[in-house]
N, C-alpha and C positions, 0 to 999 in steps of 0.2 A: 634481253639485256638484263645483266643482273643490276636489283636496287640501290646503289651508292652511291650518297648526296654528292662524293668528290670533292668538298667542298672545304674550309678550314687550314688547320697547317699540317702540312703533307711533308715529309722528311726525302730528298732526294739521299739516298745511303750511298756513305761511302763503300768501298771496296775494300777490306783490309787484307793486308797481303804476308805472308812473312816465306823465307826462304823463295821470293822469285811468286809463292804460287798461294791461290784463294786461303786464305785461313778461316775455314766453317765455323772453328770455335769461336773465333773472334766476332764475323760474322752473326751468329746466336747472340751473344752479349751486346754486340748494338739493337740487333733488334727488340731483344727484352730491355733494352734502356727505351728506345721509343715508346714499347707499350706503358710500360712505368711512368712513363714522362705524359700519355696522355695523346699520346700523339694522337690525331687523324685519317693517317694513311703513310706507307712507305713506299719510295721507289726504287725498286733495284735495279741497276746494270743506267741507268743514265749518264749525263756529262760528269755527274758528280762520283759515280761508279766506276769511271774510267773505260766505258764500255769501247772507247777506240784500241786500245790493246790489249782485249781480252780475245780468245779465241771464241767460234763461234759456242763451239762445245761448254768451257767456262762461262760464257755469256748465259748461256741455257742450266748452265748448275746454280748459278748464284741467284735465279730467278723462283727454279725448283726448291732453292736450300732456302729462300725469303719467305718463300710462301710455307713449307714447313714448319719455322722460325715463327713463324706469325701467327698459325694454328688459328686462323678466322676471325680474329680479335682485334684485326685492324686491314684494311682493303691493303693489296698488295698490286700496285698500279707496275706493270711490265716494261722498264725504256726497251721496245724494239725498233728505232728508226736508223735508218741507213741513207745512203746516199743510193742505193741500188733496191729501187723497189723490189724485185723480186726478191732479193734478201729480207725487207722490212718486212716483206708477206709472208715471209716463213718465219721468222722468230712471233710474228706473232698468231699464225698458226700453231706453233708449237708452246707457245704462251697461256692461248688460252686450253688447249690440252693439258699446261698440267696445272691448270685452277687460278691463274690469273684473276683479276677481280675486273681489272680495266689496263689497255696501253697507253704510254707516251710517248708519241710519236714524232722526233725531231724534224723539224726542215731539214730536208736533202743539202748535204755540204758540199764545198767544193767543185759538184758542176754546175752549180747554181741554174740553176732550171729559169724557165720565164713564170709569169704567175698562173697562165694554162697548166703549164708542166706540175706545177703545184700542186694546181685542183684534179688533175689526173691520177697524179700520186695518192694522194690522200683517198681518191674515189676507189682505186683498186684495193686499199685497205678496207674501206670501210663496207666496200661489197663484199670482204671475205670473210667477216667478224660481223658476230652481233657484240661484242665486249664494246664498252664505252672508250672511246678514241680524247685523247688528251690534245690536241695539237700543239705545236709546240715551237714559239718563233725566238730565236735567237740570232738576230741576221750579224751579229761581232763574231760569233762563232763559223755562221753559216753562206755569210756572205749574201744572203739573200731573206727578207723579209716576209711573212706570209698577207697579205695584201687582207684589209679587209671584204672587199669585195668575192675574194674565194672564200674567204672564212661565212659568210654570208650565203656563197651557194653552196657550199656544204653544208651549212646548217639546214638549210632548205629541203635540201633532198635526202640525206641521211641522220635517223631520228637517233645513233649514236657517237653523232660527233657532234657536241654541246659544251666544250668546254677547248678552253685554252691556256697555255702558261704563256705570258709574256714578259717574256726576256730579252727587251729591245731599250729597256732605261728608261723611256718616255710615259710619265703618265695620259699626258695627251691620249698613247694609244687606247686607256680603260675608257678613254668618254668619247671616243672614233666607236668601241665595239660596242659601248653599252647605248649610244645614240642612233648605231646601223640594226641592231637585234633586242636593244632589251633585258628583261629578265631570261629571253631565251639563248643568251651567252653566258654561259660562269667562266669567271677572269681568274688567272690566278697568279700572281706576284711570282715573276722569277727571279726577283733579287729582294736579299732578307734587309738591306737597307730601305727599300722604297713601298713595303709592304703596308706601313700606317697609310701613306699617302695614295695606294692605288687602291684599297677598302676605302678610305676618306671617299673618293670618287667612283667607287660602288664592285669593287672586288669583293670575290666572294673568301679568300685567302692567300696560302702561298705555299709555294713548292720551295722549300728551304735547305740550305747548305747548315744554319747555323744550329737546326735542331738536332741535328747528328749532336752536338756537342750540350744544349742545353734543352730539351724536348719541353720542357715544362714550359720555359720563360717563354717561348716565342708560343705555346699554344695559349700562354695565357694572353700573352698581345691581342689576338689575335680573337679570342673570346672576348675580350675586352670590347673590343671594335665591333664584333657581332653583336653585341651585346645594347651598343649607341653611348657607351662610355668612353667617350674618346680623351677626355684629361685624363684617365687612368692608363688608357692604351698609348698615351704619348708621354707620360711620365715612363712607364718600361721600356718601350723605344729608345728613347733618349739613354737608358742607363745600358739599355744593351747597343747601342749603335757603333762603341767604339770596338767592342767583340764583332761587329759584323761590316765593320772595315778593317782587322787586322788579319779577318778569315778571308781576304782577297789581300791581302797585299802581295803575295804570290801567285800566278796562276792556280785557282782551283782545280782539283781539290787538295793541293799539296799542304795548305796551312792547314786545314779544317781535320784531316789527317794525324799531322802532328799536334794540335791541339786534344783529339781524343786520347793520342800516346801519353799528352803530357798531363791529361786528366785519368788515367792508365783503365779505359774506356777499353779501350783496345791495345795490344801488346807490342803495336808497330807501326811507325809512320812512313811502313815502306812504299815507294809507288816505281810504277814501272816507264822508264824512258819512251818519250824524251822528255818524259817528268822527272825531275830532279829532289833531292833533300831541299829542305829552305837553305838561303843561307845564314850565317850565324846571326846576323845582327839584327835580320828580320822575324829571326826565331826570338833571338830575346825580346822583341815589341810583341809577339804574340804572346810568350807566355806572362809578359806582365798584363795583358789584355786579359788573359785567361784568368790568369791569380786574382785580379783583383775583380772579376766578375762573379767568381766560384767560391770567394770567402763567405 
């Protein structure tokens, strides 16, 4: 297993697209804003990636072009999760082939498994990889939740699944896994709102939508918190909180997107259906979100 605390604020990357297809140039420039920014680690091809309508092909280039992009200077964590185990075993067979640091592994969507099926899924992974395995529960997305009690026997029995992103809203769930395992679970915030509060309760970080846009502000939150300064970590919170409700008032990742267009991050807020443009009046509350975060 390679050495990577995993830990901190980890950037889920957007996808930037123009003419219909992957824009690498663009691509490059986000990720040299991460490194700049400080960042921790980057995700390519996750929810935030748009990894539901990418081909597999473009799935496997935007992972190879990350890792390129990132030239070792920041862990480069692989979204390969599918609803079709076999598929998540190959993207991340070929993940870590071409220099992956570690995967993130979503709950199986839409045929919503039982919580055996779960722990089956996740087992056939993690028997084909030594790369550090992310788990990753989002049951609003996925319709189905990862049960502590599975995250528990896979911690058990496989010594590279040790970490989780949790993206179910409930803090509750940090003090369910940090009471069930300990220091031998690293939690990681899947929502850039509730990230003071799930460190507050003993996360180790978070996997972020709002760093694609501000890499600095939220690693510095976030350090902050590591740090045991939490009046410092909750005064930046507060000032960033309305930027990380304006970057969901559409389904993600369509605002977070056009907030990098409109910070000219990247050259296009194009996303592919049945993601849409914002609409207008939702885009003027982001970019006033924006403007007045980034003065």
């Amino acid at each position: 297993m390679k050495p990577r605390t995993l830990t901190g604020a980890i950037t889920a990357l957007a996808t930037p697209f123009r003419g219909k297809a992957v824009s690498f140039a663009d691509l490059k420039k986000l990720v040299d804003h991460q490194v700049r920014g400080g960042i921790d680690g980057v995700v390519p091809v996750g929810t935030t990636g748009e990894s539901p309508t990418l081909s597999n092909e473009e799935h496997m280039d935007v992972i190879r072009a990350t890792i390129e992009f990132a030239r070792g200077r920041v862990p480069v964590i692989a979204g390969t999760g599918s609803n079709s185990t076999t598929e998540a075993l190959e993207l991340t067979r070929m993940s870590d082939e071409a220099g992956a640091d570690a995967v993130l592994v979503v709950a199986p969507y839409y045929n919503k498994p039982s919580q055996e099926g779960l722990f089956r899924h996740y087992s056939a992974i993690a028997e084909a990889t030594d790369l550090p395995i992310i788990l990753y529960s989002v049951p609003s997305r996925c319709g189905v939740e990862i049960g502590v009690p599975v995250v528990e026997r896979l911690r058990s029995r496989y010594p590279n699944v040790r970490w989780i992103k949790e993206a179910g809203g409930s803090v509750d769930r940090v003090d369910q896994l940090k009471r069930a395992m300990g220091d031998d679970i690293v939690v990681l915030s899947g929502d850039d709102a509730l990230t003071l509060a799930f460190m507050a309760s003993g996360a180790e970080g978070v996997i972020s939508v709002a760093s694609n846009l501000v890499p600095r502000d939220v690693t510095r939150m976030v350090r902050l918190m590591q740090e045991g300064d939490f009046s410092g970590a909750l005064r930046l919170h507060r000032r960033l909180y309305p930027l990380f409700k304006a970057l969901f008032i559409e389904p993600s990742p369509v605002p977070v997107k056009a907030a990098l267009a409109l910070a000219r991050i990247i050259g296009s807020d194009e996303v592919r259906l049945p993601l849409c443009r914002m609409e207008p009046a939702n885009r003027a509350v982001l970019a006033k979100a924006v403007s007045a975060f980034r003065r």
